[in-house]
Structure formats: C-alpha cells, structure tokens
C-alpha positions in Angstrom: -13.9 -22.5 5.2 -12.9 -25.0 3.1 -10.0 -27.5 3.8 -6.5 -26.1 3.0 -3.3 -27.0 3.7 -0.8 -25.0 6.1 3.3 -24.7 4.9 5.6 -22.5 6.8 8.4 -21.8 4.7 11.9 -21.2 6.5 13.3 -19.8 3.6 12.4 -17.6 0.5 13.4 -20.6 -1.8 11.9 -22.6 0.5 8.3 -21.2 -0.2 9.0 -21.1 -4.0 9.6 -24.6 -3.9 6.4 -25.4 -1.8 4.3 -23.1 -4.3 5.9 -25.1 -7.2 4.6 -28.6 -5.1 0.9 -26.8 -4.6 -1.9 -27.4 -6.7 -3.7 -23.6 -6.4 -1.5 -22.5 -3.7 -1.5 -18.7 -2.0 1.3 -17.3 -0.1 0.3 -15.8 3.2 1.8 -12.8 4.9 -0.6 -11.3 7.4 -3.9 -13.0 6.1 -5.8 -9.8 6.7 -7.8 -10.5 3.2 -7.3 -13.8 2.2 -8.2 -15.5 6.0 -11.3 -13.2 5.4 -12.0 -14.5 2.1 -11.8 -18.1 3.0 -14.0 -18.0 6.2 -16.5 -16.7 3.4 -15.9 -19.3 1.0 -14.8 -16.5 -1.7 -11.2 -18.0 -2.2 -10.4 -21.9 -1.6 -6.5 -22.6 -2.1 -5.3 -26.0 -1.8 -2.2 -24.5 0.0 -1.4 -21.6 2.4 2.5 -21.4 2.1 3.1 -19.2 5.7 6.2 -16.1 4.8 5.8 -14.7 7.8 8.4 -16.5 9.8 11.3 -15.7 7.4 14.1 -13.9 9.0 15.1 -12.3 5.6 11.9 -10.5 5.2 11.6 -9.0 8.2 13.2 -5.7 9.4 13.4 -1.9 9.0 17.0 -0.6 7.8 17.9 3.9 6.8 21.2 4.7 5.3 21.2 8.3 4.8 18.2 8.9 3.1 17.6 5.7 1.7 14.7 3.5 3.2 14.2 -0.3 3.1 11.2 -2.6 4.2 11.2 -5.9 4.5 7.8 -7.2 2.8 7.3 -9.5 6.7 7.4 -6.1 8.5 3.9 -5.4 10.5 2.1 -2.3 10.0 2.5 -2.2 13.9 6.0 -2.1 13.5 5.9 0.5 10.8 4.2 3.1 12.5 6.8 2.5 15.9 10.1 3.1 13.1 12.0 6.0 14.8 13.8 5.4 12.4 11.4 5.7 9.5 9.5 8.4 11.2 13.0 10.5 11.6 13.3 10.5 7.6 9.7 10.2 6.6 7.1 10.6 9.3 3.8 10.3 6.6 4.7 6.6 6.5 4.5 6.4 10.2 1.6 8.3 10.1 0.0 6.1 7.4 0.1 2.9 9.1 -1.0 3.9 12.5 -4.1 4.5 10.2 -4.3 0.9 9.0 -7.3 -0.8 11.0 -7.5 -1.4 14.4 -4.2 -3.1 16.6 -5.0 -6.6 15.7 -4.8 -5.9 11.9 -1.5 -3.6 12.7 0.2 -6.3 14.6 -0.8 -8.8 11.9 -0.4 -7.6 8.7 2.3 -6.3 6.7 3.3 -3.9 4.0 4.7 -6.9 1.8 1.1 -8.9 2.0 -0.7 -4.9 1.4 1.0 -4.3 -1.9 0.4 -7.9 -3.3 -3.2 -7.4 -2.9 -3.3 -4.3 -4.1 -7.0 -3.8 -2.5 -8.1 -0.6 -4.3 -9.1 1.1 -0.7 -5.6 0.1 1.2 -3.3 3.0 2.6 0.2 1.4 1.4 0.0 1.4 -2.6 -0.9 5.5 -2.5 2.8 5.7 -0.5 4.5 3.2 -2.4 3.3 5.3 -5.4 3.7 8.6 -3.9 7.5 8.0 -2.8 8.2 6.4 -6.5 8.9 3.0 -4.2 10.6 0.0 -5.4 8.9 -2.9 -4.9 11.6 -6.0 -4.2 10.9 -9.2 -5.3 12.8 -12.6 -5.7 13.5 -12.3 -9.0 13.8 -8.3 -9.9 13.4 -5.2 -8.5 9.9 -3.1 -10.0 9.1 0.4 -10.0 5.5 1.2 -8.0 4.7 2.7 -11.0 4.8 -0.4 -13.2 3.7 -2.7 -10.3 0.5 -1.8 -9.4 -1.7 -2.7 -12.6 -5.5 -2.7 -11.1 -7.8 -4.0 -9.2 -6.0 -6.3 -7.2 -3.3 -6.7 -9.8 0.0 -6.3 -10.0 2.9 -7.3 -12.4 3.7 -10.1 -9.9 4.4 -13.1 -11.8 2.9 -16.9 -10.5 5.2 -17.7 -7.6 6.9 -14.6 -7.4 7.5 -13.2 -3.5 7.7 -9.6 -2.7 10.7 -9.7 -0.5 11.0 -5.8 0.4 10.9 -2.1 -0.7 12.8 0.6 -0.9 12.8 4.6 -1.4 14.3 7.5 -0.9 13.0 9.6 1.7 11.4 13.4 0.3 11.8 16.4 1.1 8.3 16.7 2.5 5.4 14.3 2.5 2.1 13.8 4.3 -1.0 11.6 4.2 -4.9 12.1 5.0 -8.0 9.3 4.3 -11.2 9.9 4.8 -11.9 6.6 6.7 -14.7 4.1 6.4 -16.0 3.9 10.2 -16.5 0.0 10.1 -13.6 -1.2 8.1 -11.1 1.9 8.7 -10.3 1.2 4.8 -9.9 4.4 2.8 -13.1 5.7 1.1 -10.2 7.8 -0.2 -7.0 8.2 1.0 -4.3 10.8 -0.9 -0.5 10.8 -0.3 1.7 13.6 -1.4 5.6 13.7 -1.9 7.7 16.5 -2.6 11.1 15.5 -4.2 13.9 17.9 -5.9 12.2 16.1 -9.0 9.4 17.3 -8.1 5.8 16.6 -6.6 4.3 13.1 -6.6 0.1 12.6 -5.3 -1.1 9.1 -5.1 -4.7 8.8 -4.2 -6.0 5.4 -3.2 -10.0 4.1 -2.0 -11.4 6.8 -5.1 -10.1 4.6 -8.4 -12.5 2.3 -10.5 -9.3 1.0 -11.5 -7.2 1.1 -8.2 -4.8 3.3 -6.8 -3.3 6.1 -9.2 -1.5 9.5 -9.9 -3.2 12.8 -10.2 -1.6 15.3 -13.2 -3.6 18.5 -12.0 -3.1 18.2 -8.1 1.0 17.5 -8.9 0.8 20.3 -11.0 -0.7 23.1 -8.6 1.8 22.1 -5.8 4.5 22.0 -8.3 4.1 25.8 -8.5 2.8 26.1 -5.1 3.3 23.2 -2.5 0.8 25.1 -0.3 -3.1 23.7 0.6 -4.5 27.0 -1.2 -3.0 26.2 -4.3 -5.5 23.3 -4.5 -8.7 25.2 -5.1 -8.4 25.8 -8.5 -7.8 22.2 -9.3 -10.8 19.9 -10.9 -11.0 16.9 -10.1 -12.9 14.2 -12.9 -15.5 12.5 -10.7 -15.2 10.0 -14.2 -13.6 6.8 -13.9 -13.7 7.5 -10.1 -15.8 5.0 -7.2 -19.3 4.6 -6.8 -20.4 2.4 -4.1 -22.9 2.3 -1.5 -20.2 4.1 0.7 -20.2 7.5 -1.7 -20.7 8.2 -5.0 -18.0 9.2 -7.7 -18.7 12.7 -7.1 -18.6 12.9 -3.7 -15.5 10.7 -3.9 -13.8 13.7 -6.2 -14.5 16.2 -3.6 -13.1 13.8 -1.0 -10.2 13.4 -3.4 -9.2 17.9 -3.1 -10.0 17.9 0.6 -7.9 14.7 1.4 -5.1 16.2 -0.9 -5.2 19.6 1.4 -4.9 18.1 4.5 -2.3 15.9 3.2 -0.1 19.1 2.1 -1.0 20.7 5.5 0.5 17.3 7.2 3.4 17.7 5.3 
C-alpha cells in the first residue's frame, strides 16, 4: 500500500473542507473497495477523508410510506431495519445478501452507490424503487445518478449524504451469487408501484446497472413469474467474463427476474 494520509471528518462541511486541502484525496465510507484497491497498489490517494463517524449520516427514519437512509448506515444495520423491513422487506432481504458479516458491519449503502461497482446489490434497488440519491448540494434521481461503470453524476467533492423512497406496493430481489466474492454475477430487483412496474438488474451490464423495457412490460400486464417466459432477453451489450458469458448472463437475467417476482 502506498503512504496515505488518514482525516476523520466531524462534520459534512468538515470533510468538504479537508477534500478541498487534499492533493488526490478519496472520501471513505466503509472501504470495502477502495482499502482493497490500495493494498493492491490499483488506487494511491494522497488523502483518505473518514465519513463514517458523522452523526448526520447515520440512521434509518419511515414516515408513512416514505423511507430515508443515511449514506453512513451499514448494510448490517439495513438488513436488522424493522422498520424498513415492515414497509419494504426486498431491501432487508438485499443486504443480508451483501458479502459476508465483516463487509455488512463495515460497509454502507452511501459508500455502495458512489462506487457504483457494476456487480453490487444496492444500485439495482436504488433504481428499482426510483430512489433519491441525497447529496450536499442537491437531491438526484437514481435514474440520472448512476451513469456507468463506476460512474455517477457525483461532482469532485460532492458527499452522498442519504436516500430516500417511497416504499411499493410489492417488491422482491434474487442474485445469482459469485461463490468467492458473494458479488452478483446478476442480481434483478423488481418494484411494483401504482405507476407501475420498475426491474433493475445489476452484475449482467457492460455498462453497469440498468432498467429492462420487456420484463417491466410483461409484469405490467401480469405481475406473476409466468408472465416472464415469453420475454427475450438481448444477451448484447450484456457481461462476458471468466465468471459467465453474456448469454448465460441473459438467461440468469429471466430466472433471477422470476424469483424476484416470486419474493415479492
């Protein structure tokens, strides 16, 4: 690893300011990738300006319907929300999915989404729920916010300070999991809203998590797992790894989809 230096930051301004004082700083919020990264020698930041000890960013609130995340909020304490799992139990379910205990306890859904790692669990909810994504500055819809491969519209020094939804009607989730890593070789979360049906498949994408037209379709007429089997799904633009291949990645994609609509 190469030398870096360690901030924690009390405050949201606070870490702005630090990132501002940083040469090629990064903002850490779980370290799940970036620590990995950097005990390879793959990323080398002058700065690691620590969010994980802010009080704001922390904590689980539901009024009504309404759902809000702070972006420090572990995956661990995710999947324990009674409160979350009383509205929308397919989040709960999701992220007592996410790797193993020590990656639950340390990571969180704030640090998930800015990465954007095109095989993580959270962007295919975030998507799926049509999720707000919080920030310092402005509040952006998932659907503008995740832009590819470990993009997002996130601006330089911009914090993800929470999200927020509004629970559906029904949703569910199902990945088909790599055994080593517990990432999703691909992962597909569907929402059913009185606007209608929402599926987010993540792990599959060349190009990251996205939306499928034909699956959203089907269940719009049908929210039922048989109403899948007519549906095609592209194997083009999809994955093609040493894990699977892009057409056994679409196949995962209709079978992950059904037993995401049999969850729900």
């Amino acid at each position: 690893m190469y030398e870096t230096h360690y901030h924690r930051a009390s405050s949201v301004e606070d870490a702005v300011k630090q990132m501002s004082d940083a040469g090629e700083g990064k903002y850490l919020s779980g370290g799940m990738t970036l620590i990995a990264t950097m005990k390879q020698r793959l990323a080398q930041p002058s700065d690691l300006i620590d969010l994980r000890h802010i009080d704001g960013l922390r904590g689980i609130s539901v009024n009504g319907r309404t759902v809000r995340i702070g972006a420090a909020t572990t995956h661990a304490e995710v999947a324990a929300s009674a409160e979350i799992a009383a509205v929308c139990p397919a989040l709960t379910s999701l992220a007592q999915v996410i790797g193993d205990p020590h990656v639950r306890h340390m990571g969180t859904i704030g640090g998930s989404i800015a990465n954007n790692d095109p095989a993580a669990d959270y962007p295919a909810a975030m998507l799926a729920l049509d999720a707000v994504i919080i920030t310092n500055g402005r509040e952006i819809k998932a659907g503008d916010f995740f832009t590819g491969l470990f993009s997002t519209a996130l601006e330089d020094g911009e914090i993800v300070t929470a999200v927020r939804f509004d629970a559906p009607e029904k949703a569910g989730y199902a990945k088909f999991r790599n055994p080593a890593s517990r990432y999703a070789m691909t992962g597909v979360f569907v929402a059913k809203t009185s606007d209608g049906v929402r599926v987010a498949v993540t792990g599959a994408g060349s190009d990251g998590v996205f939306r499928h037209e034909g699956l959203e379709a089907a269940l719009a007429a049908d929210f039922s797992a048989d109403a899948l089997g007519s549906v095609t799904v592209d194997a083009g633009g999809l994955l093609s790894d040493i894990h699977a291949g892009a057409d056994y990645r679409a196949n995962l994609v209709k079978v992950m989809a059904r037993r995401a609509v049999a969850a729900a």
